[in-house]
C-alpha beads as a LAMMPS data file, in Angstrom:
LAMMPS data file: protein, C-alpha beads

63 atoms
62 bonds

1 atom types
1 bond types

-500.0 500.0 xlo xhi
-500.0 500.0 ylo yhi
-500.0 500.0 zlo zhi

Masses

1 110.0

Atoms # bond

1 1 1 0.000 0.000 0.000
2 1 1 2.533 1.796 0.386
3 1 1 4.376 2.197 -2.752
4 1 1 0.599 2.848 -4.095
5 1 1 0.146 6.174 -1.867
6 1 1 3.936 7.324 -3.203
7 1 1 3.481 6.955 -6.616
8 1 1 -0.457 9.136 -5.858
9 1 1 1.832 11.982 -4.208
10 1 1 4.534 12.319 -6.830
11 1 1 2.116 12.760 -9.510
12 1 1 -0.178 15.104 -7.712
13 1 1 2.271 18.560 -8.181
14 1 1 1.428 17.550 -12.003
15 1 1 -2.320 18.323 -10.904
16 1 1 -1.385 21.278 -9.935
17 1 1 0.747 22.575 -11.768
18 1 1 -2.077 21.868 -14.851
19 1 1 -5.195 23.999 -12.347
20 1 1 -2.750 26.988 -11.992
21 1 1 -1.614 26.574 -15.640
22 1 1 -5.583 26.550 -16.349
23 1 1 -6.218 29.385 -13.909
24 1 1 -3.450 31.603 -16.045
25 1 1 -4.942 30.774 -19.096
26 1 1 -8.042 31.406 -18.547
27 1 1 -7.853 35.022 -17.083
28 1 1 -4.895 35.813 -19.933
29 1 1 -7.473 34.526 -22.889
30 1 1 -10.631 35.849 -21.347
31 1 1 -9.259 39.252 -20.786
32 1 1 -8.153 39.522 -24.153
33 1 1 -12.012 38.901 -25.445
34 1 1 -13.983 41.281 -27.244
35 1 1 -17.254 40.035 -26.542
36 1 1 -19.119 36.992 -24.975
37 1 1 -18.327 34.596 -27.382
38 1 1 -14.843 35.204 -27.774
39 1 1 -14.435 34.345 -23.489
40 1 1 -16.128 31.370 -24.185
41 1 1 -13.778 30.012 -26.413
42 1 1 -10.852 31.992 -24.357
43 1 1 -12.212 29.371 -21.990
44 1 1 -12.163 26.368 -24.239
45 1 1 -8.370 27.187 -25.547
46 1 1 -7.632 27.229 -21.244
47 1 1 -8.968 23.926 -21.156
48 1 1 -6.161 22.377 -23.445
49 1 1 -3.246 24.853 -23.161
50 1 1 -0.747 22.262 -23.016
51 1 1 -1.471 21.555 -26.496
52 1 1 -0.915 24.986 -27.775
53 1 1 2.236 24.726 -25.670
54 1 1 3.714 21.801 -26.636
55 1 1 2.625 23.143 -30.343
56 1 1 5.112 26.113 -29.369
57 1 1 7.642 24.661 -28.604
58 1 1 8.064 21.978 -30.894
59 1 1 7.648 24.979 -33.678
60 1 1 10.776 27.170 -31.976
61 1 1 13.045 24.583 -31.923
62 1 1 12.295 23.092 -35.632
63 1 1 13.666 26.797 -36.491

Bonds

1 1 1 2
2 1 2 3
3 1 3 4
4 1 4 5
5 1 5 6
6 1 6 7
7 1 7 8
8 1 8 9
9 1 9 10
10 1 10 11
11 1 11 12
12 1 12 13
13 1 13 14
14 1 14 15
15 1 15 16
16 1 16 17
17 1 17 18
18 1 18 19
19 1 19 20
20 1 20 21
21 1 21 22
22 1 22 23
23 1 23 24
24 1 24 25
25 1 25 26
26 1 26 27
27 1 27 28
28 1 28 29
29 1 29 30
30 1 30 31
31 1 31 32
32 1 32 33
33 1 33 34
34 1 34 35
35 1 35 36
36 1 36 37
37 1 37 38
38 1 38 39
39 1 39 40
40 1 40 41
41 1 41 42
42 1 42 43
43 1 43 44
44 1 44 45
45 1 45 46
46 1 46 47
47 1 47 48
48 1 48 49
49 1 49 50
50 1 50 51
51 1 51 52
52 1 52 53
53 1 53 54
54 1 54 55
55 1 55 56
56 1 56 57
57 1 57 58
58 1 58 59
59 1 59 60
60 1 60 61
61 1 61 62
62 1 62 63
């Protein structure tokens, strides 16, 4: 049990560090809107901003 509750804690910062990552991204993209529907999908994009990250940085270093 407990090598179970070890491996539970060490992936649990990754949690967290996705909610304040989320957090960011949603108050940077929803503050940018122009109207209603433009904080909606503000929203959506927070939901998945690894993606667009990952997207980044694989695009900087193929330069």
């Amino acid at each position: 049990m407990e090598n179970k509750n070890h491996s539970a804690q060490k992936y649990a910062s990754n949690g967290a560090v996705y909610g304040l990552g989320f957090i960011g991204a949603a108050i940077y993209y929803i503050s940018a809107a122009a109207d209603f529907w433009a904080g909606v999908l503000g929203f959506l994009k927070a939901l998945v901003w690894p993606a667009f990250l990952v997207y980044e940085a694989l695009r900087f270093l193929n330069k």
